[in-house]
C-alpha positions in Angstrom: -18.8 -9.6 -38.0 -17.3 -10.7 -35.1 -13.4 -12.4 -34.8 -12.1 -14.2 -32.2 -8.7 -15.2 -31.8 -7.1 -17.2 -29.1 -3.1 -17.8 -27.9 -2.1 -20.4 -25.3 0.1 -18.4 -23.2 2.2 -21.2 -20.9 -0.9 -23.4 -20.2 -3.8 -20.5 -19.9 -6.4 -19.6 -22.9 -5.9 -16.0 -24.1 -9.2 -14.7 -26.0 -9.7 -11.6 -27.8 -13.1 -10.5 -29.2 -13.4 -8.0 -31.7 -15.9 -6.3 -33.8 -19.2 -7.1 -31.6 -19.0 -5.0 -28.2 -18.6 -0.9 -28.6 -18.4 -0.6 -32.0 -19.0 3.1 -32.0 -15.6 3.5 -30.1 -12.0 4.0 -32.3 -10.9 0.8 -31.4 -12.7 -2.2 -28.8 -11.5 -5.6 -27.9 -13.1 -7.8 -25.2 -9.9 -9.9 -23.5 -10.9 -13.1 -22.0 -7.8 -14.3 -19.9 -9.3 -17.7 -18.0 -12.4 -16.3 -16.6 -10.9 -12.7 -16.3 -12.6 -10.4 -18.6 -11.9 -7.2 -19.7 -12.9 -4.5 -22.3 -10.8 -2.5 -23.4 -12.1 0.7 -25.5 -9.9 4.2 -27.0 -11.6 7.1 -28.6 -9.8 10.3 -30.2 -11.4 13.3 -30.0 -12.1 15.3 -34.1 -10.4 18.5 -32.8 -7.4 19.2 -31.9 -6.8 21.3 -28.2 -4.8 24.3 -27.5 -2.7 22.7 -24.6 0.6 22.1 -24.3 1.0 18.9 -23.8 -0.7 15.4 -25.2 -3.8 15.1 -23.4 -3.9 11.4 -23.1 -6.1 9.8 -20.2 -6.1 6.1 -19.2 -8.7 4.5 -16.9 -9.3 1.5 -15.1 -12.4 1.0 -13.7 -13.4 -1.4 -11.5 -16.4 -3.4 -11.2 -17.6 -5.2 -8.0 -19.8 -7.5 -9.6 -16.9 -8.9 -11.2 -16.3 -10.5 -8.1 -19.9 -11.3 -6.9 -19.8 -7.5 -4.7 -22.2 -5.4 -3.9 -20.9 -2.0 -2.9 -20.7 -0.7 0.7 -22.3 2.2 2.3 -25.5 3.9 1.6 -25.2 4.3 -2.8 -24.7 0.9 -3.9 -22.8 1.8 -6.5 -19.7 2.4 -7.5 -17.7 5.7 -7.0 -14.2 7.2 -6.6 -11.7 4.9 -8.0 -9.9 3.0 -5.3 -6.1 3.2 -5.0 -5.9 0.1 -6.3 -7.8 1.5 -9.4 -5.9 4.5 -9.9 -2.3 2.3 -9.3 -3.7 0.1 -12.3 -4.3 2.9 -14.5 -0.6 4.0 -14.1 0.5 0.9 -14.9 -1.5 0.6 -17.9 -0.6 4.3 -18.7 3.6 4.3 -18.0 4.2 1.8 -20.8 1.7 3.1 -23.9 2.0 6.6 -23.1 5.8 6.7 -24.6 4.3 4.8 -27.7 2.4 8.1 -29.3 4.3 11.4 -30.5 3.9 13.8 -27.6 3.4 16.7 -30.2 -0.1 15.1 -30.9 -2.9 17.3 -29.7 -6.4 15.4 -30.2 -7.6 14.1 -27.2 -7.1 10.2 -26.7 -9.1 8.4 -23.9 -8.4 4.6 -23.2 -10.7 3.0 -21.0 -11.0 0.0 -19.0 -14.0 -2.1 -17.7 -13.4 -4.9 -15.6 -16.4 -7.5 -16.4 -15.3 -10.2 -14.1 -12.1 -11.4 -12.1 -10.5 -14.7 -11.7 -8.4 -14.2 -8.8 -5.6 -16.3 -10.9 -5.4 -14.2 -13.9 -4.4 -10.8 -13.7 -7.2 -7.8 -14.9 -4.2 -5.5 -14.7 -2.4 -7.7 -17.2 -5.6 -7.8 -19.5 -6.1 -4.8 -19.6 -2.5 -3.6 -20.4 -2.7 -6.2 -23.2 -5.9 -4.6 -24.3 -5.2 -1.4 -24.2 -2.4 -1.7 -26.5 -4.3 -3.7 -28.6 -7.7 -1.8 -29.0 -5.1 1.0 -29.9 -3.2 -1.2 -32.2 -6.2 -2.0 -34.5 -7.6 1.3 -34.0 -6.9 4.2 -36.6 -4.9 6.3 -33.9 -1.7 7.0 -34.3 0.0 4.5 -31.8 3.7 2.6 -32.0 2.5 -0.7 -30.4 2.2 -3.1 -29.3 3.1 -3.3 -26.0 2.5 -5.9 -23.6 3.3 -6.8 -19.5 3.7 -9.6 -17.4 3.9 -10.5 -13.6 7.1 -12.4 -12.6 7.2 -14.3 -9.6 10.1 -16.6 -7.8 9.7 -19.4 -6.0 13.0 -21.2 -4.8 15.2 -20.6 -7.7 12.7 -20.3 -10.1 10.8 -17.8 -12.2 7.5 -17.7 -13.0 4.8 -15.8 -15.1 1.8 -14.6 -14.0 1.8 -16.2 -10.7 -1.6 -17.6 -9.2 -2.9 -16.7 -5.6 -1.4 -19.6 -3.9 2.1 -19.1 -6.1 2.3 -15.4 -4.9 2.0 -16.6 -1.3 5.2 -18.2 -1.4 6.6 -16.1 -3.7 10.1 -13.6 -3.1 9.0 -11.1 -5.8 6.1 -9.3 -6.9 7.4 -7.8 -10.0 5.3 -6.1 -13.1 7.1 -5.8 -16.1 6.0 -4.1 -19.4 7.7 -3.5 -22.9 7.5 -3.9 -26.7 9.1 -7.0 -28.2 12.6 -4.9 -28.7 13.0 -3.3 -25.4 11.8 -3.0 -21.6 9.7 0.2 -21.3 8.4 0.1 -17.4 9.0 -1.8 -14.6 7.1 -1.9 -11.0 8.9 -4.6 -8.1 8.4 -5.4 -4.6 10.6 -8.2 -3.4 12.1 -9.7 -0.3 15.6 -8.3 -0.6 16.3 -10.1 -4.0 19.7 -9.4 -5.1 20.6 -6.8 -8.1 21.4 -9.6 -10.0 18.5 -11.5 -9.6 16.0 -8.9 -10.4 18.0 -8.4 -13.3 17.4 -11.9 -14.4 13.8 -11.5 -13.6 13.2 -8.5 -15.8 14.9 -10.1 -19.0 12.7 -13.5 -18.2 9.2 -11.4 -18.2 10.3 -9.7 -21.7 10.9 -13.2 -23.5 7.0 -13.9 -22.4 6.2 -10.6 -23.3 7.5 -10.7 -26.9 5.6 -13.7 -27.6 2.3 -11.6 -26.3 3.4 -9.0 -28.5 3.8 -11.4 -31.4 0.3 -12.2 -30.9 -1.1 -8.8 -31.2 1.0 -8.0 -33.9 -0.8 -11.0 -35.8 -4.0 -9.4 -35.2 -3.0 -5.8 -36.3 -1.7 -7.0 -39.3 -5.1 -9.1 -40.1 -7.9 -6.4 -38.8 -6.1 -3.3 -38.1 -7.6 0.1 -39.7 -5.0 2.5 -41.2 -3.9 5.4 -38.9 -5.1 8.8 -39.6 -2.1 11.7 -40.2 -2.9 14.4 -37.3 -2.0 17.7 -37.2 0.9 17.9 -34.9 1.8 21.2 -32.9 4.8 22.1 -34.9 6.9 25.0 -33.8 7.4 28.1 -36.8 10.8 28.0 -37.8 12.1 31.6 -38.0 10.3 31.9 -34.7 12.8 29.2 -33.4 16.2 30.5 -35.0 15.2 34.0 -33.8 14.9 32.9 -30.2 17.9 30.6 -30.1 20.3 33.0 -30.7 18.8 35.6 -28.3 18.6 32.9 -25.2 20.6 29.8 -25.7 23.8 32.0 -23.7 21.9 33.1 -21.1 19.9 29.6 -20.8 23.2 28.2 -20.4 24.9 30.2 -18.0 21.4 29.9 -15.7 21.1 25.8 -16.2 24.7 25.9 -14.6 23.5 27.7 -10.9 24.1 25.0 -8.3 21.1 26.5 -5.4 17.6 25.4 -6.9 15.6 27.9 -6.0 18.2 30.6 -7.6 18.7 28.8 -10.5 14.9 28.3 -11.3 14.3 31.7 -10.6 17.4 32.7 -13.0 15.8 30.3 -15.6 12.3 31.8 -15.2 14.2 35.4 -15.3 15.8 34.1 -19.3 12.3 32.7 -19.9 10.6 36.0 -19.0 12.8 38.3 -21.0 13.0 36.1 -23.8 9.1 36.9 -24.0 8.7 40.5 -23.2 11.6 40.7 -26.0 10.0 39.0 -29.2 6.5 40.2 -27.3 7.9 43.5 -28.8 8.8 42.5 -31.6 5.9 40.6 -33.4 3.4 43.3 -31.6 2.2 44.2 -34.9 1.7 40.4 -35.4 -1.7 39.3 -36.4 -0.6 35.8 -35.0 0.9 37.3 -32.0 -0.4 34.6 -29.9 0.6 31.8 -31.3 4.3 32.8 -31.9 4.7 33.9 -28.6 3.6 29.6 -27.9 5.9 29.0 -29.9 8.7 31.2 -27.8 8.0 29.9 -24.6 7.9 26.3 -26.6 11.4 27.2 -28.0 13.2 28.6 -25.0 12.0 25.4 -23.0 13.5 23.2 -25.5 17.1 25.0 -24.9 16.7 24.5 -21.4 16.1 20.9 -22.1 18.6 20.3 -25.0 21.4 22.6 -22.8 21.0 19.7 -19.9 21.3 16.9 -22.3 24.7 18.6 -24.3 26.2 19.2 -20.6 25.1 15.7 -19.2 25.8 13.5 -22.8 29.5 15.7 -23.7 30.8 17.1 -20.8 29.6 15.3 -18.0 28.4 18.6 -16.2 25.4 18.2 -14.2 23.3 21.1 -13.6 24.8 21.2 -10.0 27.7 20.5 -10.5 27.7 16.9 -8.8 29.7 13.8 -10.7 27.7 11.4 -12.3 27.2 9.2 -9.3 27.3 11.3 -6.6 24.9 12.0 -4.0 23.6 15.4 -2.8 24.1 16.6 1.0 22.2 14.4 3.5 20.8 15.6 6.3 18.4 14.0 9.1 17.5 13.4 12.8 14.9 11.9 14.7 12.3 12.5 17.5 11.3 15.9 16.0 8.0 15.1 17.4 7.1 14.4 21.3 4.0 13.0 21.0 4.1 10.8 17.6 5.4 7.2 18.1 7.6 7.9 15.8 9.2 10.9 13.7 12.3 11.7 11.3 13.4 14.2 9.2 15.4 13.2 6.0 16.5 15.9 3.6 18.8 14.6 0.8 19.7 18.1 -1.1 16.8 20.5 -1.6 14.3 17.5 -1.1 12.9 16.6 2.4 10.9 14.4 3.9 9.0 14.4 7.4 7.7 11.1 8.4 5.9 10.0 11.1 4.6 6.2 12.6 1.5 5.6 14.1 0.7 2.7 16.2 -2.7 1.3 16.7 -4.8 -1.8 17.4 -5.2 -4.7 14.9 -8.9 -3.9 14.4 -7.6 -0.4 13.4 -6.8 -2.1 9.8 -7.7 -0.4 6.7 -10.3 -2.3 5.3 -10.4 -2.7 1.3 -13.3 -3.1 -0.5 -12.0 -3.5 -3.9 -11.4 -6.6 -6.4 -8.7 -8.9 -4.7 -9.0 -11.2 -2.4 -7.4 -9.2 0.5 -10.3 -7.2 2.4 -7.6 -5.6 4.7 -4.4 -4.2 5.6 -1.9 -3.6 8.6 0.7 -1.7 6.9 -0.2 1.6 5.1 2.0 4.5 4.1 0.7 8.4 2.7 2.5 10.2 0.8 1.7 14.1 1.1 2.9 16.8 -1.0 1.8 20.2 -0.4 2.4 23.0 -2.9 4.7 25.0 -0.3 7.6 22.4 -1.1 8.2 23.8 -4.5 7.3 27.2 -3.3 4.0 27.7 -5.7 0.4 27.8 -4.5 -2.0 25.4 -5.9 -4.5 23.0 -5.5 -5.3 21.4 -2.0 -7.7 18.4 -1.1 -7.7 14.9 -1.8 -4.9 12.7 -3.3 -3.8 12.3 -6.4 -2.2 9.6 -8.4 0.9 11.2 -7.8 0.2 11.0 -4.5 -1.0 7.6 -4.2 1.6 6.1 -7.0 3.8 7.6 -4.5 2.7 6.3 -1.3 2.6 2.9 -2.9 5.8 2.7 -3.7 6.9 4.0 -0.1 4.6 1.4 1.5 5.8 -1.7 -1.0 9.3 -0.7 -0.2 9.5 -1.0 3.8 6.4 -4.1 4.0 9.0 -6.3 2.7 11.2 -5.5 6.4 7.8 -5.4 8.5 7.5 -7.9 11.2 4.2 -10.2 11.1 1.2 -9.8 13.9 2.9 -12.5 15.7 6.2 -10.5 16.1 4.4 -7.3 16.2 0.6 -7.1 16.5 0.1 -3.6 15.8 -1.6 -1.7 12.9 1.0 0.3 11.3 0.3 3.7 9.8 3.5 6.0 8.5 2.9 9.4 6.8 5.4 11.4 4.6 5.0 15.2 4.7 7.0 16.2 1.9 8.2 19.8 3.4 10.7 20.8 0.6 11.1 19.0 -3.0 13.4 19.1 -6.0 13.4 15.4 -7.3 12.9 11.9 -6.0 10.5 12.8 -2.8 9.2 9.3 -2.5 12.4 7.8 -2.1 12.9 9.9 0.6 9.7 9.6 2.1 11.1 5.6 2.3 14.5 6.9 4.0 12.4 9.0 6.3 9.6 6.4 6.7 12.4 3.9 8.0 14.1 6.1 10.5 10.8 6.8 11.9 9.7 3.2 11.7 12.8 2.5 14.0 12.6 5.6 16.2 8.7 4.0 17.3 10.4 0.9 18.0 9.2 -1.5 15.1 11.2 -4.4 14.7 12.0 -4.1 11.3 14.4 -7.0 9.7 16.6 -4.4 8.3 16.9 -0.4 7.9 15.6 0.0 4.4 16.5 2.9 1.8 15.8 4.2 -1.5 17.6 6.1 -4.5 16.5 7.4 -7.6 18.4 7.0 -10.7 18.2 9.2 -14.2 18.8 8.4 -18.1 20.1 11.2 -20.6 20.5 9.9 -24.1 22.0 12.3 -26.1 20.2 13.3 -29.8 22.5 13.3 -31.8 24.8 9.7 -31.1 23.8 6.7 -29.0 25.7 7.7 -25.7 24.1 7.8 -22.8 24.8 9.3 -19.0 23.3 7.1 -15.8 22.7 10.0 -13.0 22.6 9.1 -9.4 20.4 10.9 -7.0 18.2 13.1 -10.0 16.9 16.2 -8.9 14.0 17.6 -10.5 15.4 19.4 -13.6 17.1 16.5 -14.8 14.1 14.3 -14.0 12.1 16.7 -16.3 14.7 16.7 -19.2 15.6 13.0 -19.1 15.1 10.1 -20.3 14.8 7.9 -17.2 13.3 7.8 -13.8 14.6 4.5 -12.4 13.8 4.4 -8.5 15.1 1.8 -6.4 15.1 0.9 -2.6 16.1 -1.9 -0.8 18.3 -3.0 2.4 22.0 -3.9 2.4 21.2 -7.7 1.4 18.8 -6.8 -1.6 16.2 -4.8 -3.3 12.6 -4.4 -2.1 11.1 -2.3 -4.4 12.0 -0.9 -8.0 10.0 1.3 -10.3 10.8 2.7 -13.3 9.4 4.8 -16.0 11.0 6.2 -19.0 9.8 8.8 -21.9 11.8 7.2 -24.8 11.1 3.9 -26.7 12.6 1.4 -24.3 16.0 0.6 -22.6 18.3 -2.0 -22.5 19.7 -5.2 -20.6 23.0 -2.9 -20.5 21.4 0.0 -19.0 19.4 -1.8 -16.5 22.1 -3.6 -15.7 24.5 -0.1 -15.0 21.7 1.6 -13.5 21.0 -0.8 -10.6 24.9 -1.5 -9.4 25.0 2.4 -9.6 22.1 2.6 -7.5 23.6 0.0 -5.2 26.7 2.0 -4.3 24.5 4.9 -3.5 22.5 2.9 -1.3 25.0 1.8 0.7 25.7 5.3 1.2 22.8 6.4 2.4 22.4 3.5 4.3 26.2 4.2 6.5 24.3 7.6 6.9 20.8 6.5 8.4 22.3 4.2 10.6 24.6 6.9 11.9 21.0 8.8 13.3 19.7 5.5 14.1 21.4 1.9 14.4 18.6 -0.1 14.8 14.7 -0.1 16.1 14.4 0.8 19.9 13.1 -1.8 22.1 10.9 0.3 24.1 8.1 2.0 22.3 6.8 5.9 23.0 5.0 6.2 26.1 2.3 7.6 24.3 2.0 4.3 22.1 -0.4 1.8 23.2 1.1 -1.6 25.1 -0.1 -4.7 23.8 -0.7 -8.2 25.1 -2.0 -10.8 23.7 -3.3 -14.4 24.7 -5.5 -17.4 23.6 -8.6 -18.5 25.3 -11.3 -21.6 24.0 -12.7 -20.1 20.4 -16.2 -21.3 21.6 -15.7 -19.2 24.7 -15.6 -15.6 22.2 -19.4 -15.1 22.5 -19.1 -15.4 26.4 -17.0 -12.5 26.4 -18.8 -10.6 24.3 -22.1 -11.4 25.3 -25.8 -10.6 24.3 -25.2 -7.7 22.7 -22.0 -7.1 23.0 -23.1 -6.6 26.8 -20.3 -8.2 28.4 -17.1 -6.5 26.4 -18.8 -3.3 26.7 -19.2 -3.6 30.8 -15.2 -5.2 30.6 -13.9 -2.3 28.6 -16.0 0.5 30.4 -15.0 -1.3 33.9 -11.3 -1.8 33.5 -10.8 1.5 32.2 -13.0 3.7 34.1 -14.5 5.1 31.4 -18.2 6.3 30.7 -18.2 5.0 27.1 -16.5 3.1 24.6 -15.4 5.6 22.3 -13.9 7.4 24.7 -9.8 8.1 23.6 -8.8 6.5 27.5 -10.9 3.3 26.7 -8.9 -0.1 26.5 -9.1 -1.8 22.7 -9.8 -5.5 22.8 -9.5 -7.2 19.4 -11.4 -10.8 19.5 -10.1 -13.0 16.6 -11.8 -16.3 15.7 -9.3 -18.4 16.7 -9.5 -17.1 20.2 -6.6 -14.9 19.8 -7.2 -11.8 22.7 -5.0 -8.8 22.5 -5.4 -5.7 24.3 -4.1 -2.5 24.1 -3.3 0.6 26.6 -1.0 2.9 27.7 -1.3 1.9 31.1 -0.3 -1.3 31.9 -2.5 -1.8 34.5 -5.1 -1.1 32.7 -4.6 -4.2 30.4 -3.8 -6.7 33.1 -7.1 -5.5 34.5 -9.1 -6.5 31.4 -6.9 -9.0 31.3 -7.9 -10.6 34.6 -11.8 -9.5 34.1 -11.9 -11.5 30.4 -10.3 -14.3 32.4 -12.8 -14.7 34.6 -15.7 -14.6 32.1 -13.7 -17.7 30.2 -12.8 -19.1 33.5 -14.3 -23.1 33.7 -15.3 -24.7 37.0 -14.0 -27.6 37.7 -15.8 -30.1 39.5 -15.0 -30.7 43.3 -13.1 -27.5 43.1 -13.7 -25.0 46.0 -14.4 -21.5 45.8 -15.2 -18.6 47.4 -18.1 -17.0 46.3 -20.6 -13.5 46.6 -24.4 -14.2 47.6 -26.5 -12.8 44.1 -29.9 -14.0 45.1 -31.1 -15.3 47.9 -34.9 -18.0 47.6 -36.9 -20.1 49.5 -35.2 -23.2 47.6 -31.8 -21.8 48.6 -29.2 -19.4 47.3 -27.4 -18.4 44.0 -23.5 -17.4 44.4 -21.4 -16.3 42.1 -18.3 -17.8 41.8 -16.9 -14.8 39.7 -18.4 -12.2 37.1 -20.3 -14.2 34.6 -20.4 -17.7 36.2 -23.3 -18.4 38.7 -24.2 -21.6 40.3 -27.1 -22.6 42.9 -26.5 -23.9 46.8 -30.0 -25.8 47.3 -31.6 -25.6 50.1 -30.0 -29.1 51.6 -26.7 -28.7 50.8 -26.5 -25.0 52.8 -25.4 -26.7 55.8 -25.3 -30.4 57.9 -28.2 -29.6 59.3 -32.1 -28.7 58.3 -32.6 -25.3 57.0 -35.9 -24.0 57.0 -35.3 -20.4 55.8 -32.0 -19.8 53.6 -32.6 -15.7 54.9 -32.5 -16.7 57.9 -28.6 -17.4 57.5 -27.8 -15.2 54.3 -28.4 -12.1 52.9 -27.3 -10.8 49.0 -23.3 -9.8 49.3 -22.7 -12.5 51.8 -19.5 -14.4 50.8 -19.7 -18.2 51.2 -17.0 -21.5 50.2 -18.8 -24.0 48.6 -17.8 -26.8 46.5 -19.1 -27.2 42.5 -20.6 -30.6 42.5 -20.9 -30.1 38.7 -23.8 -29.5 36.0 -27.4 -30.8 35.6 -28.7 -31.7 32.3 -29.7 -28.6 31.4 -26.5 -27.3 32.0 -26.8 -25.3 35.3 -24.2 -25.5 38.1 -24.8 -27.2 41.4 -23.1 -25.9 44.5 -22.7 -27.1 47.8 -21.6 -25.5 51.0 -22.1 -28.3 53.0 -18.9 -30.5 52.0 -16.8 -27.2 52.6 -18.0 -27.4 56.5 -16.6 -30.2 59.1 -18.8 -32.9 59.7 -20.9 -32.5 63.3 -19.4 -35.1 65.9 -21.7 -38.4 65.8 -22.9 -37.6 62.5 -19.9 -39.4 60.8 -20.7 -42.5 62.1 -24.3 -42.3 60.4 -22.8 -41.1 57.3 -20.4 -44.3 57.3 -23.8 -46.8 58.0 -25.6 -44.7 56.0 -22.9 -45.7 52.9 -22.7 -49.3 54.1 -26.3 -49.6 53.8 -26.9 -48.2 50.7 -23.6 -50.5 49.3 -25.2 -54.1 50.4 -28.4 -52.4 48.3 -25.8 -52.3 45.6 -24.5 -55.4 45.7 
């Protein structure tokens, strides 16, 4: 029978709807968050799997006639996720994904439908809420609930769940998620909010978010099913003491090599012996295969618990480095000629190659997704090829690894990007990750900044990026903040807390952890640590680069921009897109539009013009040519004019490309013209003076007011006028 429960949360009706919709799933709820409305399903699979690791997948999928869509292209229907999509599911994923034992091996799906949007109330923020809860009521093993907010600032003040028109004005984009006892993942974009402030942020979103949990908890406790005891993938016991005493020395003295790649390969050397040795051993084994899991389980675990013990006791990083203490950096710029705009940061064993790419406004990456925005001037890739941890492996399109890293980049420096006003370029940077061994996407933002500034953008400040690391130890409640982690100690920790920002603040922060939740404390110590470091790397970046040049690449298009009448747009675009076409073509003696020497000109409806080139000629030619089309006559203005056409009634001039008036017949000259021909032929140029529009709107010219009067015609001119003013009177 169906239940329904509803929670005001801070003026705004929370709904959930159970027991109705997918009933056949492990656990369902339909949220209803004002006329945002999700459903949120999970489903275990009966057996368990010989992987590994917990195979838990969590999906967020999209629907466009949520927000009255149809899909684009040829399908009609919906396909790949979009990035948005896929950054959704990791948000929905980072915080629940700590919640189940890792040793569990039956396959756990959680899936998202979005059913319709209000623009006002977060999906994302649904479906987080039902995720956890489908899972709480469900009979998986799950240690829920979890919820997440949005946190906004406006002035001084905080705010949850922020509407459109409240995000506009708002400093900080930040999602935080957690259970009611601690924070458990945080995601940030923000204007250069202080350390301090951000702190204060994150503690206000968990007091909101322990009320949401309060609320699921209710429900648990009323419908919830009891969870089922799995199997878990336990490791044979004499199998474990065996191996610990034959490795743990060698594991130790290996952890303890300061060159990556040597110390990995040492690592991989204790690993491999450790399993030819007991592969000996049990080779009379009927379960052969399963102990020697178990083995390459075990000796992993050393590796893991070795790091902690050095880290937690003696303050010994696996390279040697003090607690806060950066690796080598490295960097330069202008690797590139022909880019706009390259760099090279290496920080340690992990660099980054970034490059910026200017291009025309109408080069905007359009999104056809669920929000409001349908574009975007500002993008950032992220690229990591398998040679930067020296392995072969997969190649083609991005992951969400790829894209949750890319995001990050690209949140990070659009907080110090100028507006189209102050810059009116599209902005593209890629990061080519060329070596890695922790933390690549904060230096794909240290990289994406130099070359940001090396292609002249005026950003409002050099912006740069740290990651920081948590190692709790096992066996007390100590607890080591790292700075700068490399990848062995992001593997084994607890922690991965990455934060970038400019001298004056933070603009992005992103953190996930593998344990329970952290503290006010340890957020608290981790971002001051990370703002020393910083500064750090930010005395190094400006020691390659200052600040952006004021001259951009020569191979980067020149820009200029201008405003003609709106209601003047279709005149220079013509029937058909005629006239642009013949402008474009014309001005930069080109055959065709598409060709790669071919002005841009972007027409917004406003009237805004700009146009872009290399050569600056080029642009004040189309310049001049759009001009003209928009160009208005004024009346008793003269002009000199080409001969078009040439009729018995007279002739048509053009006063310029586009604009076309007629000389009739009697106004050619003083005296009678029989035959116009007989005085002008097409190409002639004549002065004539615009005597203004009939009422059908076409131009009058006359050539006759531009030429002296005859002698003794003046004086009939004068009666002429006397005449007709006693008629007046």
């Amino acid at each position: 029978m169906k239940k329904v429960y509803e929670m005001d949360f801070l003026g705004r009706k929370l709904t959930v709807e159970t027991k109705e919709l997918a009933k056949q799933a492990n656990g369902s709820v339909l949220v209803r968050y004002g006329d945002t409305v999700v459903l949120s399903v999970c489903v275990m699979g009966k057996n368990t799997i010989t992987s590994d690791f917990f195979p838990l997948t969590v999906l967020y999928q999209e629907k466009l006639y949520s927000v009255g869509k149809i899909p684009g292209g040829f399908i009609k229907r919906e396909s790949r996720p979009t990035d948005e999509a896929t950054l959704a599911a990791r948000i929905i994923d980072r915080p629940i994904r700590p919640m189940f034992d890792e040793r569990l091996r039956n396959e756990i799906q959680v899936v998202n439908t979005v059913l319709s949007v209000d623009q006002d109330n977060s999906p994302v923020m649904a479906a987080l809420f039902g995720s956890s809860l489908c899972l709480g009521i469900s009979n998986i093993p799950f240690d829920g609930p979890v919820s997440g907010v949005v946190v906004g600032k406006i002035g001084k003040e905080f705010i949850i769940n922020p509407t459109v028109e409240e995000m506009e004005e708002s400093t900080l984009n930040l999602t935080v998620a957690g259970t009611k006892d601690a924070i458990c993942m945080v995601e940030a974009g923000a204007q250069q909010l202080s350390e301090k402030d951000m702190l204060e942020a994150i503690m206000f979103g968990h007091e909101h978010i322990k009320k949401l949990c309060e609320f699921q908890q209710q429900i648990i406790d009323e419908i919830g099913n009891a969870k089922v005891e799995l199997p878990l993938a336990e490791i044979d016991e004499e199998v474990e003491s065996a191996v610990r005493n034959y490795a743990t020395k060698d594991m130790l003295a290996a952890i303890q090599i300061k060159d990556k790649l040597e110390k990995y390969a040492a690592i991989d050397e204790v690993k491999e012996r450790t399993i030819e040795n007991f592969t000996e051993i049990y080779a009379d084994d009927e379960e052969i295969e399963l102990k020697l899991k178990d083995v390459k389980k075990v000796v992993d675990l050393i590796e893991g618990e070795e790091v902690r013990r050095l880290i937690t006791e003696k303050k010994i990083r696996p390279d040697g480095r003090k607690m806060d203490e950066i690796r080598p950096l490295s960097g330069y710029i202008d690797l590139l000629p022909r880019t706009h705009g390259s760099a090279v940061f290496t920080r340690g064993e992990t660099q980054s190659l970034a490059t910026t790419t200017l291009g025309a406004l109408g080069e905007h990456q359009v999104l056809d997704g669920l929000g409001i925005e349908d574009m975007k001037r500002f993008m950032l890739h992220y690229n990591f090829p398998q040679f930067s941890v020296g392995e072969t492996g997969r190649y083609g399109a991005p992951g969400r690894r790829e894209i949750g890293h890319g995001a990050l980049g690209e949140r990070a420096l659009a907080q110090v990007m100028p507006s189209e006003e102050e810059f009116p370029y599209t902005v593209r940077v890629v990061s080519e990750i060329l070596e890695s061994n922790g933390s690549s996407s904060q230096a794909t933002i240290c990289a994406g900044c130099l070359s940001l500034m090396a292609a002249g953008v005026p950003i409002k400040a050099p912006v740069a990026g740290i990651a920081m690391g948590l190692i709790t130890s096992n066996t007390s409640k100590k607890y080591t903040i790292l700075t700068d982690i490399q990848g062995l100690e992001d593997h084994m920790g607890d922690m991965d807390f990455k934060v970038a920002g400019t001298r004056k603040g933070v603009t992005a922060l992103q953190m996930d952890i593998k344990i329970k939740g952290v503290t006010k404390e340890i957020l608290k110590e981790a971002l001051a640590q990370a703002k020393k470091a910083r500064m750090e790397i930010l005395d190094f970046m400006e020691s390659i680069i200052k600040e952006p040049r004021e001259e951009l690449s020569p191979y980067a298009p020149k820009v200029e921009m201008f405003y003609i009448k709106p209601e003047k747009i279709k005149d220079v675009i013509g029937r058909g897109g005629e006239m642009i076409t013949n402008i474009i073509l014309e001005a930069s003696n080109v055959k065709a539009v598409t060709d790669k020497d071919a002005v841009k000109v972007d027409l917004d409806d406003d009237g805004k013009v700009t146009i872009y080139h290399n050569n600056a000629s080029v642009i004040a030619k189309t310049r001049e040519m759009i001009e003209s089309v928009v160009k208005e006559v004024e009346e008793g203005a003269i002009y000199t004019g080409k001969v078009v056409k040439v009729e018995d009634f007279g002739c048509f001039v053009e006063l310029w490309p586009g604009c076309e008036g007629l000389c009739h017949v009697s106004q050619l000259a003083h005296e009678r013209i029989d035959k116009p021909s007989d005085l002008f032929k097409v190409g002639d140029e004549i002065r004539v003076k615009a005597l203004g529009f009939d009422n059908r709107g076409r131009l009058n010219l006359s050539r006759k007011d531009t030429l002296p009067i005859p002698a003794g015609k003046d004086k009939k001119e004068e009666k002429k006028k006397l005449k007709k003013g006693k008629k007046d009177e």
